[in-house]
PDB file of the backbone (N, CA, C, O) and the ligand in Angstrom, with CONECT records:
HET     ZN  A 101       1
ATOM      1  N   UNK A   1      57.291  27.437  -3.604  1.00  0.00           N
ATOM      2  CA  UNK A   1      56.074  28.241  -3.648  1.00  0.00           C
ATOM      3  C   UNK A   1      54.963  27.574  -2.843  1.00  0.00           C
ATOM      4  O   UNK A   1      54.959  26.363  -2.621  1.00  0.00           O
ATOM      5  N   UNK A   2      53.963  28.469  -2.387  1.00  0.00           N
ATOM      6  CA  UNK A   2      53.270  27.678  -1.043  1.00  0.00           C
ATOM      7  C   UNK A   2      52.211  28.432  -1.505  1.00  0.00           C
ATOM      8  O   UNK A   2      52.374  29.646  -1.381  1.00  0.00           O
ATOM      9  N   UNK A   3      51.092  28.041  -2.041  1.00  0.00           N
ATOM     10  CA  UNK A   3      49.416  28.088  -2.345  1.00  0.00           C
ATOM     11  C   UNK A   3      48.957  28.427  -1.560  1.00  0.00           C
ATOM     12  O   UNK A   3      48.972  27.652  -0.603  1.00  0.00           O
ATOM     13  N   UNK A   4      48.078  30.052  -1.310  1.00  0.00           N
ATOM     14  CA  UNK A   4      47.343  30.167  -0.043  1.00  0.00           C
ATOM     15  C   UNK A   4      45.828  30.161  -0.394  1.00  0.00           C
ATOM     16  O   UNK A   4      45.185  30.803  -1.226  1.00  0.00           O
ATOM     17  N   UNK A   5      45.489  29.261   0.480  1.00  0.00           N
ATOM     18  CA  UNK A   5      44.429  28.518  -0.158  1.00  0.00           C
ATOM     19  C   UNK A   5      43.179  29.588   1.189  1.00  0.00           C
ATOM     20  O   UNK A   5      42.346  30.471   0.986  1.00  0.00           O
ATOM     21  N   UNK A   6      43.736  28.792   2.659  1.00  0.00           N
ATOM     22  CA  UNK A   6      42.667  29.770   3.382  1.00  0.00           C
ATOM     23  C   UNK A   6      43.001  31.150   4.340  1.00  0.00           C
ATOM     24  O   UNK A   6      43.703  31.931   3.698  1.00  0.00           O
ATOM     25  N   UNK A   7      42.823  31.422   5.091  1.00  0.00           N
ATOM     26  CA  UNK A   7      43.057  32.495   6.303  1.00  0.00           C
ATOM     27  C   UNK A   7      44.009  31.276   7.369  1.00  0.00           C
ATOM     28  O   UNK A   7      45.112  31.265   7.916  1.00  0.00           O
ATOM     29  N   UNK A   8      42.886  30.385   7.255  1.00  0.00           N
ATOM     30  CA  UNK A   8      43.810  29.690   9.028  1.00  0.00           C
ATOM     31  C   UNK A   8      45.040  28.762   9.064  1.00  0.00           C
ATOM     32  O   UNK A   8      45.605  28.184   9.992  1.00  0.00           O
ATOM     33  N   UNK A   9      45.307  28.829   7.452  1.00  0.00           N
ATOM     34  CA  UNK A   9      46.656  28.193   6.715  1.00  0.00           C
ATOM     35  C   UNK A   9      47.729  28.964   7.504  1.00  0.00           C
ATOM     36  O   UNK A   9      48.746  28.407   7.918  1.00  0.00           O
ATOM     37  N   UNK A  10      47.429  30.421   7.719  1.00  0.00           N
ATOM     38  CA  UNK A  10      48.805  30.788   7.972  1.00  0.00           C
ATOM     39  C   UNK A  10      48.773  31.177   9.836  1.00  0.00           C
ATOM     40  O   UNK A  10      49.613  31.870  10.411  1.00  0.00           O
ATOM     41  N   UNK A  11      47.693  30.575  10.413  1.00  0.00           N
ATOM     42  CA  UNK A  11      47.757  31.309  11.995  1.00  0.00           C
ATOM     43  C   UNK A  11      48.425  30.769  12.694  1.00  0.00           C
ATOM     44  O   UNK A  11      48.285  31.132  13.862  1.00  0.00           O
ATOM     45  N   UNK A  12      49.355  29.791  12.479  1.00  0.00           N
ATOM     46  CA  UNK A  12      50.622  29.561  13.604  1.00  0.00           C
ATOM     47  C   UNK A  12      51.692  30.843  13.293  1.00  0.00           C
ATOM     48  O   UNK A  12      52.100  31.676  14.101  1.00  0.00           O
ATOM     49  N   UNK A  13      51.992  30.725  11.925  1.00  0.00           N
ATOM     50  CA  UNK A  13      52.911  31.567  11.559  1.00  0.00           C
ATOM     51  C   UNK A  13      52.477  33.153  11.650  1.00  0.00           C
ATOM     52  O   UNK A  13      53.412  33.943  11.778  1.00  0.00           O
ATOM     53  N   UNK A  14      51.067  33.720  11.594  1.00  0.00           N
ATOM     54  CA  UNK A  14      51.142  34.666  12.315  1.00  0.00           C
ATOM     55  C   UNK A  14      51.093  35.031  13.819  1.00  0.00           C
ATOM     56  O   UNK A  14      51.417  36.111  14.312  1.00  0.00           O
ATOM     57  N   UNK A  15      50.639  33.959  14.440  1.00  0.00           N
ATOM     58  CA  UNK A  15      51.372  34.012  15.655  1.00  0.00           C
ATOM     59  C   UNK A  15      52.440  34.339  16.093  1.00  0.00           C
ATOM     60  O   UNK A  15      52.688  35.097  17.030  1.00  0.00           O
ATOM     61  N   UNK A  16      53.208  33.702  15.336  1.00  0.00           N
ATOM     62  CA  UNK A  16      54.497  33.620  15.635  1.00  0.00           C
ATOM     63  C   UNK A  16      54.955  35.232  15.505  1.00  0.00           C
ATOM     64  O   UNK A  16      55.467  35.956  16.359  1.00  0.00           O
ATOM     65  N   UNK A  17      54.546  35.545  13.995  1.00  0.00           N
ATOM     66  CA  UNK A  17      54.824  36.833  13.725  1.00  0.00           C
ATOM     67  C   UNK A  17      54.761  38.172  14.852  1.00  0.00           C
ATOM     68  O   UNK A  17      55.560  39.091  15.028  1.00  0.00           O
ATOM     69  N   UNK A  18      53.556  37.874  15.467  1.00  0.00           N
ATOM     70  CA  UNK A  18      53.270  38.653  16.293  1.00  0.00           C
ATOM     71  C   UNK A  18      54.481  38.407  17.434  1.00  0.00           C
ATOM     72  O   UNK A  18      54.864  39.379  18.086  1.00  0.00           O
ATOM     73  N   UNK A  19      54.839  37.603  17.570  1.00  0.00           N
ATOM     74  CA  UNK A  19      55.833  37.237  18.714  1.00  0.00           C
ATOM     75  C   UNK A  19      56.787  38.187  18.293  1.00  0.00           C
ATOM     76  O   UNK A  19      56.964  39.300  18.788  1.00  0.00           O
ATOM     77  N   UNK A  20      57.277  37.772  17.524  1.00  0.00           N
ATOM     78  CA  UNK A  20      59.210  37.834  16.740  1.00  0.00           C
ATOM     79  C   UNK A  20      59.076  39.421  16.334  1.00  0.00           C
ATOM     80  O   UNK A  20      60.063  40.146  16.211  1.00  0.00           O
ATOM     81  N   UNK A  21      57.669  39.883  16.135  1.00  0.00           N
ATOM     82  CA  UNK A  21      57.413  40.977  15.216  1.00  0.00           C
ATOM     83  C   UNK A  21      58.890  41.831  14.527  1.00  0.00           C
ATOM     84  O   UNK A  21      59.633  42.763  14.833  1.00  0.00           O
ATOM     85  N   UNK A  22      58.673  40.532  13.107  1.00  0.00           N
ATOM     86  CA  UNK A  22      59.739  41.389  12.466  1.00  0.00           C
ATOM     87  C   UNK A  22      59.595  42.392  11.514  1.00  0.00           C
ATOM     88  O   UNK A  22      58.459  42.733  11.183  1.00  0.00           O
ATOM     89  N   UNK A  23      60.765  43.015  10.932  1.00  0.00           N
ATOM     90  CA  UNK A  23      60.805  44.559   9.769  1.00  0.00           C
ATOM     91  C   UNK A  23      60.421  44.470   8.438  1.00  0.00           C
ATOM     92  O   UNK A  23      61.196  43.768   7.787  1.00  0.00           O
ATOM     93  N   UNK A  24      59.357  45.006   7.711  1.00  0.00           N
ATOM     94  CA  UNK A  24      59.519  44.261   6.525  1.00  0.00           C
ATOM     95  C   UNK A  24      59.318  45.671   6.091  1.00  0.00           C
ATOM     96  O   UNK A  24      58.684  46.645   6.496  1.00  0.00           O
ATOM     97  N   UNK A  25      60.390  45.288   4.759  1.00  0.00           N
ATOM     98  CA  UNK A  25      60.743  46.274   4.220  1.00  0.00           C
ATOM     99  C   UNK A  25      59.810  45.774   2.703  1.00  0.00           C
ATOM    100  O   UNK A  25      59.480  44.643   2.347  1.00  0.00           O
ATOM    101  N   UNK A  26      59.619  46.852   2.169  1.00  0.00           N
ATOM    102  CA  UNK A  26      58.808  46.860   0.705  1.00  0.00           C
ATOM    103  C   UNK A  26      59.775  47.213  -0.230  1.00  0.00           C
ATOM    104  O   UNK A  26      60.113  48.383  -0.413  1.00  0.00           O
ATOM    105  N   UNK A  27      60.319  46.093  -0.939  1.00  0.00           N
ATOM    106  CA  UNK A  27      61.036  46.290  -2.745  1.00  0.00           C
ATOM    107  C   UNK A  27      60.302  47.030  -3.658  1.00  0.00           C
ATOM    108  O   UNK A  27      60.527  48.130  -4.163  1.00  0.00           O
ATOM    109  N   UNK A  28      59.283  46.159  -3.802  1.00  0.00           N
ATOM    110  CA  UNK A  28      58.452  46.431  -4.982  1.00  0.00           C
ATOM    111  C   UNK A  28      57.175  46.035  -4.540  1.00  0.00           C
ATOM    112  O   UNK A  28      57.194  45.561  -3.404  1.00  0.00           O
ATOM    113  N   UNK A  29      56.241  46.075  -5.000  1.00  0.00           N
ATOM    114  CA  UNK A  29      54.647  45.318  -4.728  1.00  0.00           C
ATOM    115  C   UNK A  29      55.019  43.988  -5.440  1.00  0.00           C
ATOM    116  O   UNK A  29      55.271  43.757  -6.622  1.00  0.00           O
ATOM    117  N   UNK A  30      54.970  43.150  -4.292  1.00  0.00           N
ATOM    118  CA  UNK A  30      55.429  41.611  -4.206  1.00  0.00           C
ATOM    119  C   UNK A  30      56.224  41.107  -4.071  1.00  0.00           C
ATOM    120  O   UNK A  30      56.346  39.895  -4.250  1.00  0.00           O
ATOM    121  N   UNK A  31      57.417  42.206  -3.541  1.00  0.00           N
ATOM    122  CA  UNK A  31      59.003  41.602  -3.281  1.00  0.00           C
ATOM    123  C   UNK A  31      58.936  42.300  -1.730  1.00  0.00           C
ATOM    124  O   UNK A  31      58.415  43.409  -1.612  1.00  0.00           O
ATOM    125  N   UNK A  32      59.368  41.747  -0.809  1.00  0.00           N
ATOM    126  CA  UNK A  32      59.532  42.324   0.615  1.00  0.00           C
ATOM    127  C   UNK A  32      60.741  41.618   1.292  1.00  0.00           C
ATOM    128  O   UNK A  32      60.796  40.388   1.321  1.00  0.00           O
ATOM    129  N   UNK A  33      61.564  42.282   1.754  1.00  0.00           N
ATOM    130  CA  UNK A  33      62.084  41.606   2.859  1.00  0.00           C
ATOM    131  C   UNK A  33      62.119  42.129   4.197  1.00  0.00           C
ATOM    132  O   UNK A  33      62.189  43.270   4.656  1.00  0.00           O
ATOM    133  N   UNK A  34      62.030  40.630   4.846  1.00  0.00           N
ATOM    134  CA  UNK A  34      61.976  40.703   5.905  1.00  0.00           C
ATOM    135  C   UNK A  34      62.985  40.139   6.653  1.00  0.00           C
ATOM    136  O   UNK A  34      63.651  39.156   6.328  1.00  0.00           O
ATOM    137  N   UNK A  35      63.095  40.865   7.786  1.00  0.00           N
ATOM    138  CA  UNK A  35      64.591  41.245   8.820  1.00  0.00           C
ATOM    139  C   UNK A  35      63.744  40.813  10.147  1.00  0.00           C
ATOM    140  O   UNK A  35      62.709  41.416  10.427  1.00  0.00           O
ATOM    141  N   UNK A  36      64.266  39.668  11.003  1.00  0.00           N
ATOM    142  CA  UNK A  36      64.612  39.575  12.247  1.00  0.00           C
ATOM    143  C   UNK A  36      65.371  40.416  13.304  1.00  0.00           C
ATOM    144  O   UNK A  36      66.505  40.182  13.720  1.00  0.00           O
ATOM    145  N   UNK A  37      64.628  41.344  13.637  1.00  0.00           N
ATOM    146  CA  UNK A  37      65.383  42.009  14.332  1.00  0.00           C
ATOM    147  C   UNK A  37      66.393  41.914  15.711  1.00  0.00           C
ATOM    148  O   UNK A  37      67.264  42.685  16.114  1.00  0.00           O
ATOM    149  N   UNK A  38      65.911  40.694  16.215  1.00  0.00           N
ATOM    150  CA  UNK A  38      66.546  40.182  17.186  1.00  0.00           C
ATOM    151  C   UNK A  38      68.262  39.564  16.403  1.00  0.00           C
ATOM    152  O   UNK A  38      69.465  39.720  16.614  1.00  0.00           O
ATOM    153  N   UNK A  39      67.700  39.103  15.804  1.00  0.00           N
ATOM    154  CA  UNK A  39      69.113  37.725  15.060  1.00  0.00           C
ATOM    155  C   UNK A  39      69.775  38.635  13.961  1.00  0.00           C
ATOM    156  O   UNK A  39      70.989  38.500  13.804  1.00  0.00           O
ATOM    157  N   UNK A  40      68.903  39.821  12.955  1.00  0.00           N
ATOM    158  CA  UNK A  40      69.548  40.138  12.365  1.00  0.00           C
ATOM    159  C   UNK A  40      69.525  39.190  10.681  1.00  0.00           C
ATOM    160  O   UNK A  40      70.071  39.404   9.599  1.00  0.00           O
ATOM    161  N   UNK A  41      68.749  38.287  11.112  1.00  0.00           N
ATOM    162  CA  UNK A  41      68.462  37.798   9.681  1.00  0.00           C
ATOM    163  C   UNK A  41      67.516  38.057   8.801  1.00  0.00           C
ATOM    164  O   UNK A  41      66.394  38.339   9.223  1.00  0.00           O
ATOM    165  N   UNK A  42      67.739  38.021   7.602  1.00  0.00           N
ATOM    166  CA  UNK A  42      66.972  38.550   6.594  1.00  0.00           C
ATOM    167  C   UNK A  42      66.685  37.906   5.225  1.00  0.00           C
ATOM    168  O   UNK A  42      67.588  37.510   4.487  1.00  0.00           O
ATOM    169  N   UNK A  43      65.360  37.824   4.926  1.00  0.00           N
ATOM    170  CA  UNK A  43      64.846  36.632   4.120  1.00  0.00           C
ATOM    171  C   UNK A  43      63.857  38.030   3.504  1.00  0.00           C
ATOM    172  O   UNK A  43      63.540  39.105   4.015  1.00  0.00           O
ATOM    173  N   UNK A  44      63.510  37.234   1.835  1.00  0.00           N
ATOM    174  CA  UNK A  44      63.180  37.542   0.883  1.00  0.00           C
ATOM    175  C   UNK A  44      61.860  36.891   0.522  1.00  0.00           C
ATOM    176  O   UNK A  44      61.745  35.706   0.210  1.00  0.00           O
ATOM    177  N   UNK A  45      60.787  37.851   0.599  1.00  0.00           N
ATOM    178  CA  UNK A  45      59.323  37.047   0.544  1.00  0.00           C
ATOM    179  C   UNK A  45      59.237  37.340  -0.847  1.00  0.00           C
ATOM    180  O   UNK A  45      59.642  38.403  -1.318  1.00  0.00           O
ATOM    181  N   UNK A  46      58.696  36.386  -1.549  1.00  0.00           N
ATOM    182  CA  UNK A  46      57.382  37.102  -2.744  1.00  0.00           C
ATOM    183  C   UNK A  46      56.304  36.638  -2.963  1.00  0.00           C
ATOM    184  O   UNK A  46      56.232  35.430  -3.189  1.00  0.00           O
ATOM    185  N   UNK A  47      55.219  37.385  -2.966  1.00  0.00           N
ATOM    186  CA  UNK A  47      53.669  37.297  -3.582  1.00  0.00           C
ATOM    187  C   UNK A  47      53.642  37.473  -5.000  1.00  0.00           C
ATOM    188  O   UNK A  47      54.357  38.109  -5.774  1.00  0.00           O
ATOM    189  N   UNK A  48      52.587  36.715  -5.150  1.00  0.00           N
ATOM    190  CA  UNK A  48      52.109  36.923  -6.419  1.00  0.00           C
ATOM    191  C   UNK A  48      50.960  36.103  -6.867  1.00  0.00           C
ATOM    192  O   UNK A  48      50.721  34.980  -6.422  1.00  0.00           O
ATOM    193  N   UNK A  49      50.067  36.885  -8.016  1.00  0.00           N
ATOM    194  CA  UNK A  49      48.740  36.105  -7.883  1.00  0.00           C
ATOM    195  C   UNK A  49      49.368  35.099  -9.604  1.00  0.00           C
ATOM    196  O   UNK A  49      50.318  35.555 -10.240  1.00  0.00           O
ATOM    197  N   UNK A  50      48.716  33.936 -10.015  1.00  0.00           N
ATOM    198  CA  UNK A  50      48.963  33.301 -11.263  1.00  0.00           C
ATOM    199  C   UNK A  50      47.506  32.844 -11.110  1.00  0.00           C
ATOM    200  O   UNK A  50      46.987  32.346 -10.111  1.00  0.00           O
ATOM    201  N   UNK A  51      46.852  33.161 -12.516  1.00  0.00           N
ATOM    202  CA  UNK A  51      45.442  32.198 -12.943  1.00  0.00           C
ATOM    203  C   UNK A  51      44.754  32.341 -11.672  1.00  0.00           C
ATOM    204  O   UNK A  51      44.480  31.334 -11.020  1.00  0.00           O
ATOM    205  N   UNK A  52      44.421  33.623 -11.221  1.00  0.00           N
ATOM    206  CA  UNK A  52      43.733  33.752  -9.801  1.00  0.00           C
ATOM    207  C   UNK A  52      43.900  32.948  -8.397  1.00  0.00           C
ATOM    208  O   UNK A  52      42.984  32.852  -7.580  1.00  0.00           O
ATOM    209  N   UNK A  53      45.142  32.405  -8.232  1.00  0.00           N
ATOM    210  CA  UNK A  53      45.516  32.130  -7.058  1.00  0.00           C
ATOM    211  C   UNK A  53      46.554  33.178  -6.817  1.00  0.00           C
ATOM    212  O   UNK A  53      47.090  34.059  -7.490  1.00  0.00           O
ATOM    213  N   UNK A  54      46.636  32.665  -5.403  1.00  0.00           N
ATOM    214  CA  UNK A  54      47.917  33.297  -4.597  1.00  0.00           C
ATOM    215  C   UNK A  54      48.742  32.371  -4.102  1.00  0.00           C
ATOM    216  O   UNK A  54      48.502  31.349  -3.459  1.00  0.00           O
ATOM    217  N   UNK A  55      50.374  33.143  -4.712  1.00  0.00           N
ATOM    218  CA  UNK A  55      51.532  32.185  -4.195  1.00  0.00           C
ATOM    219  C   UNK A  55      52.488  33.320  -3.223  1.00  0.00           C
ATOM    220  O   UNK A  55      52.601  34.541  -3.327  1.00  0.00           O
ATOM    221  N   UNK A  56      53.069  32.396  -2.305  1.00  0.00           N
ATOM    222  CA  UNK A  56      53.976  33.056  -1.684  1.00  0.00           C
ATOM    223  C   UNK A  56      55.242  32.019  -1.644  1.00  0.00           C
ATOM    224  O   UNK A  56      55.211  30.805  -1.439  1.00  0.00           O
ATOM    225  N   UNK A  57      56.270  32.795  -1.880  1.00  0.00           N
ATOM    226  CA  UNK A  57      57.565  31.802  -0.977  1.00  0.00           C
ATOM    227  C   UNK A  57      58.124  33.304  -0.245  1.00  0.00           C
ATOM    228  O   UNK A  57      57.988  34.519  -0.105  1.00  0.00           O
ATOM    229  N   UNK A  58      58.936  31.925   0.100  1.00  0.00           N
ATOM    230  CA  UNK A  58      60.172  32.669   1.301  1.00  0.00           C
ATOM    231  C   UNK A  58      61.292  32.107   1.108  1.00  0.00           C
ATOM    232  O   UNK A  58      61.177  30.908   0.853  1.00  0.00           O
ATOM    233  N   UNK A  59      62.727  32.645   1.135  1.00  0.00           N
ATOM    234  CA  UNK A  59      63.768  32.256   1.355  1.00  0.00           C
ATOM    235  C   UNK A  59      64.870  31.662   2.122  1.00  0.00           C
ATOM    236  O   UNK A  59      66.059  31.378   1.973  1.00  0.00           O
ATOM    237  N   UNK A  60      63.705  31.587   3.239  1.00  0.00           N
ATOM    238  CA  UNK A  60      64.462  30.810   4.318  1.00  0.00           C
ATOM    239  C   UNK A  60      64.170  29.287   4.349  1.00  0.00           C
ATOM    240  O   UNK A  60      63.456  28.733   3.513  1.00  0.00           O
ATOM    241  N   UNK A  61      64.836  28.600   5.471  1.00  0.00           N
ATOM    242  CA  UNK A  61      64.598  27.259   5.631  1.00  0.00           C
ATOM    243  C   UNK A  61      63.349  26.540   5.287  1.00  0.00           C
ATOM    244  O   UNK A  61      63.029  25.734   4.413  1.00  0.00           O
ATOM    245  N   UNK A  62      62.703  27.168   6.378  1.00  0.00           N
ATOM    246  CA  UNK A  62      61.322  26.955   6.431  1.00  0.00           C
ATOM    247  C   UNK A  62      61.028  26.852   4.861  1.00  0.00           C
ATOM    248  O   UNK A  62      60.753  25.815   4.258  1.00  0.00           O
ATOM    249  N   UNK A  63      61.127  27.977   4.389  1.00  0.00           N
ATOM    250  CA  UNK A  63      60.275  28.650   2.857  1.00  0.00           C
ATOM    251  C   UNK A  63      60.679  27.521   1.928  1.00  0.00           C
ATOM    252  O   UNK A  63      59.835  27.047   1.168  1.00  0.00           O
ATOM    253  N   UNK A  64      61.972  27.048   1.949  1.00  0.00           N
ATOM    254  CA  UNK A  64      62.460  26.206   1.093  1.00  0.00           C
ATOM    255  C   UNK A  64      61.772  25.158   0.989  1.00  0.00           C
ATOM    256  O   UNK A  64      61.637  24.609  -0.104  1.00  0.00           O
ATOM    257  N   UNK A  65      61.162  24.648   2.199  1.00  0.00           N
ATOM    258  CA  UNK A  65      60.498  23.399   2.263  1.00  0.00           C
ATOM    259  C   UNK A  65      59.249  23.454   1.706  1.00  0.00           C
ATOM    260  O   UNK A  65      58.683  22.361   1.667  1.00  0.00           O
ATOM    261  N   UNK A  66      58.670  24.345   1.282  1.00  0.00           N
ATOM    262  CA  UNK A  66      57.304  24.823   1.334  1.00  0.00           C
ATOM    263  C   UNK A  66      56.364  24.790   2.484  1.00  0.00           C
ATOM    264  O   UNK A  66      55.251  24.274   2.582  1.00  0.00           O
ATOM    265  N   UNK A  67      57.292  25.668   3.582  1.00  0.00           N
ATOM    266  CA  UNK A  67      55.994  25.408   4.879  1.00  0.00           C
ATOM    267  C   UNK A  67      55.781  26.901   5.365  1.00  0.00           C
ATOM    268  O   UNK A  67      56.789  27.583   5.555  1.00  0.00           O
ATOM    269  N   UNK A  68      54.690  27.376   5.549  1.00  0.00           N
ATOM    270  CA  UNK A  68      54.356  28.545   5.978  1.00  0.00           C
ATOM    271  C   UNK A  68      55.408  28.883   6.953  1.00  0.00           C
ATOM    272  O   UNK A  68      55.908  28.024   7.679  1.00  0.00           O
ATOM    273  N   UNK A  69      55.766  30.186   6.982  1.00  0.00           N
ATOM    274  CA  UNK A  69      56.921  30.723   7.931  1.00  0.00           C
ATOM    275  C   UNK A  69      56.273  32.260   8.596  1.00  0.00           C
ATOM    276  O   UNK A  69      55.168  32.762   8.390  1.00  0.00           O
ATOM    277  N   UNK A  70      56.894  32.534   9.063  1.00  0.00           N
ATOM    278  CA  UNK A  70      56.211  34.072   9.951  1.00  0.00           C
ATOM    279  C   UNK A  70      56.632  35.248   8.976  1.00  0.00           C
ATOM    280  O   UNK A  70      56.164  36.385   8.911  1.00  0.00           O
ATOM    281  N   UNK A  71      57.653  34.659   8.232  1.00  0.00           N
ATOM    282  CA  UNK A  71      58.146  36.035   7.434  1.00  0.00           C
ATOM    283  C   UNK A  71      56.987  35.962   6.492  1.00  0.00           C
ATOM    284  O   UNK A  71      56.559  37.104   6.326  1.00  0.00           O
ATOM    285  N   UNK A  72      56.316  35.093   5.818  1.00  0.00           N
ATOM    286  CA  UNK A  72      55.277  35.016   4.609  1.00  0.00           C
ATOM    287  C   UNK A  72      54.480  35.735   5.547  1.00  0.00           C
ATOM    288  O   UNK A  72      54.281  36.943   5.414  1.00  0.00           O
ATOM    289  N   UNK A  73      54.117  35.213   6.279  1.00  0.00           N
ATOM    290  CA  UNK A  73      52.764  35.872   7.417  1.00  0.00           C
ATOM    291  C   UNK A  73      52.879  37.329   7.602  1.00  0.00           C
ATOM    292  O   UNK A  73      51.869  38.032   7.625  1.00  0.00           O
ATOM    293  N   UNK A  74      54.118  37.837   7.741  1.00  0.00           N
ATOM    294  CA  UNK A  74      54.306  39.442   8.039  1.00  0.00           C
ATOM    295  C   UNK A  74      54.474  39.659   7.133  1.00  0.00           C
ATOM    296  O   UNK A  74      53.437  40.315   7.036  1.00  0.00           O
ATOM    297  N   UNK A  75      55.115  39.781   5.683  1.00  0.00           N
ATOM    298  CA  UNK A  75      55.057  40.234   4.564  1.00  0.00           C
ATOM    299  C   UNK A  75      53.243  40.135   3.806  1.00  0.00           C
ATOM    300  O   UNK A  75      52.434  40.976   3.415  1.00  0.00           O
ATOM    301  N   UNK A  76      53.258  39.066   3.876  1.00  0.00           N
ATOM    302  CA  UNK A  76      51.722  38.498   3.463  1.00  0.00           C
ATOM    303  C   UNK A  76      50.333  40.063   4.096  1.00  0.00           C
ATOM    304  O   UNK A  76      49.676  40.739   3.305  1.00  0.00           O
ATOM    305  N   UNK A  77      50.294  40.188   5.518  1.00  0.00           N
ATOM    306  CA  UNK A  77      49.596  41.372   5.478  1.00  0.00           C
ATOM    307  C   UNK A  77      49.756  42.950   5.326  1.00  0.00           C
ATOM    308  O   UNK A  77      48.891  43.816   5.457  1.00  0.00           O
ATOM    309  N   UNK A  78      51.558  43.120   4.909  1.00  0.00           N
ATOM    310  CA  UNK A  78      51.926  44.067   4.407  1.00  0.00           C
ATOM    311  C   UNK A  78      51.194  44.476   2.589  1.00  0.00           C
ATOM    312  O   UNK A  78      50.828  45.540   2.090  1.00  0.00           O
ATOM    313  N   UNK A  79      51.240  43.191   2.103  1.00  0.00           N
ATOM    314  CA  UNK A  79      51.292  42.960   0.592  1.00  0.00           C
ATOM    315  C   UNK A  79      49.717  43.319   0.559  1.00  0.00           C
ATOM    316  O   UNK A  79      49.461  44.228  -0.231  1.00  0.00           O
ATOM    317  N   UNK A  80      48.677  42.820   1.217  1.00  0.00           N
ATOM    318  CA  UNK A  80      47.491  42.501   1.118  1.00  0.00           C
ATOM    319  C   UNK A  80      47.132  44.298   1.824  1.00  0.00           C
ATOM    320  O   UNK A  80      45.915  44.478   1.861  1.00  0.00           O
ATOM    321  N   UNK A  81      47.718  45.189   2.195  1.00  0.00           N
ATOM    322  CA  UNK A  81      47.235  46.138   2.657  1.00  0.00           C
ATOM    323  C   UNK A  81      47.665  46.847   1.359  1.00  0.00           C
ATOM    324  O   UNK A  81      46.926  47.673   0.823  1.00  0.00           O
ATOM    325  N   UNK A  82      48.787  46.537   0.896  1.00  0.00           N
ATOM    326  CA  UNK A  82      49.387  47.354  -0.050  1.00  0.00           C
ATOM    327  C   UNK A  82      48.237  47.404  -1.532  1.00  0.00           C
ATOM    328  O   UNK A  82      47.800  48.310  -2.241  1.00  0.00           O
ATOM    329  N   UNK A  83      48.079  45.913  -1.491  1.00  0.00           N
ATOM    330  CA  UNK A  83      46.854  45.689  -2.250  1.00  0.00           C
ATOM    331  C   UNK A  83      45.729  46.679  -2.521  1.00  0.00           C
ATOM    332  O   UNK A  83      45.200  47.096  -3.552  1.00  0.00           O
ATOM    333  N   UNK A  84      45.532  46.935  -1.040  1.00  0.00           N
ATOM    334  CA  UNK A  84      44.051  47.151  -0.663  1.00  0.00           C
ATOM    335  C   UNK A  84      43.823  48.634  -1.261  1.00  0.00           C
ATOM    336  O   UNK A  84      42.855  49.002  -1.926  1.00  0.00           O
ATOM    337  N   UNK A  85      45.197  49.572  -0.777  1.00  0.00           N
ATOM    338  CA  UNK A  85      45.216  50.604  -1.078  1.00  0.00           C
ATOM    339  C   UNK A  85      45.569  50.768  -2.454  1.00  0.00           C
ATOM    340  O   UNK A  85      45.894  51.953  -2.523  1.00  0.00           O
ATOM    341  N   UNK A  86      45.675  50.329  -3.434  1.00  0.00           N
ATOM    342  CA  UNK A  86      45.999  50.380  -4.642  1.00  0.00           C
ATOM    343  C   UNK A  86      44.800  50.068  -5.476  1.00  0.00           C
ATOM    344  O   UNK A  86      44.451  50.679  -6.486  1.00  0.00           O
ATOM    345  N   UNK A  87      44.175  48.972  -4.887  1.00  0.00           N
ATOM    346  CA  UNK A  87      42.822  49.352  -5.374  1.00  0.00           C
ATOM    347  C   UNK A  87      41.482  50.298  -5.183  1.00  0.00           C
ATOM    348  O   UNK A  87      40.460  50.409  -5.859  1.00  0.00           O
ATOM    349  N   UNK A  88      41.930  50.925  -3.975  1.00  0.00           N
ATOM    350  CA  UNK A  88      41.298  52.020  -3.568  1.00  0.00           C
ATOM    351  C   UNK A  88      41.709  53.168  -4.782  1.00  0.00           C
ATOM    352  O   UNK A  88      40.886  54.071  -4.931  1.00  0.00           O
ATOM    353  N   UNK A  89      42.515  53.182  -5.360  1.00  0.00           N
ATOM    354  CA  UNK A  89      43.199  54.275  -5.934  1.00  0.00           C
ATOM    355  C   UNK A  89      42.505  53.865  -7.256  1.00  0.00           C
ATOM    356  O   UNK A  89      42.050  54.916  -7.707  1.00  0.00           O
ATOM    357  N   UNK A  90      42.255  53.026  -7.949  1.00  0.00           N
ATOM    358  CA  UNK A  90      41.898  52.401  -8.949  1.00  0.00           C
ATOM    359  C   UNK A  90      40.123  53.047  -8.718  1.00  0.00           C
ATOM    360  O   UNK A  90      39.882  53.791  -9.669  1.00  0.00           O
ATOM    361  N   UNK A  91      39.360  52.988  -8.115  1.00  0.00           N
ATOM    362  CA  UNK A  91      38.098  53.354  -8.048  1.00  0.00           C
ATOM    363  C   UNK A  91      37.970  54.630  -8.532  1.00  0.00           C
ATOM    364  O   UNK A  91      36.865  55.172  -8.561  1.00  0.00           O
TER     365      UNK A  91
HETATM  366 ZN    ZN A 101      60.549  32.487   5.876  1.00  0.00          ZN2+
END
């Protein structure tokens, strides 16, 4: 699990994201996976807030280690839009 503490925690890995721009598919609100579309690989993000933080992992290499990855990064502003609109709905 990897603590997102600021915005510029994750801007290599959305960089990257933007590169690789991979598929992310929505499970549930806080389960996503995401697919490499080039390679065909596919890793398992989850969000979630505990005691008002935010955690993310990932299932890949990277994720295992606890180091920001591009799949958190592309799932991460899927989740946070998904957010957004759900609390829009809530008003
Ligand atoms: Zn990953």
């Amino acid at each position: 699990m990897i603590q997102l503490t600021t915005a510029a925690q994750l801007e290599n890995a959305i960089n990257k994201a933007r590169t690789v721009k991979p598929f992310v598919r929505v499970n549930r609100f806080g389960s996503y996976t995401v697919t490499n579309k080039a390679t065909g690989a596919t890793y398992t993000v989850t969000c979630e807030k505990r005691g008002g933080k935010r955690f993310v992992h990932c299932t890949c290499k990277a994720g295992e280690l606890d180091k920001e990855c591009y799949h958190v990064a592309s799932a991460a502003s899927v989740h946070i839009q998904l957010a957004a609109e759900a609390a829009s709905f809530a008003n």
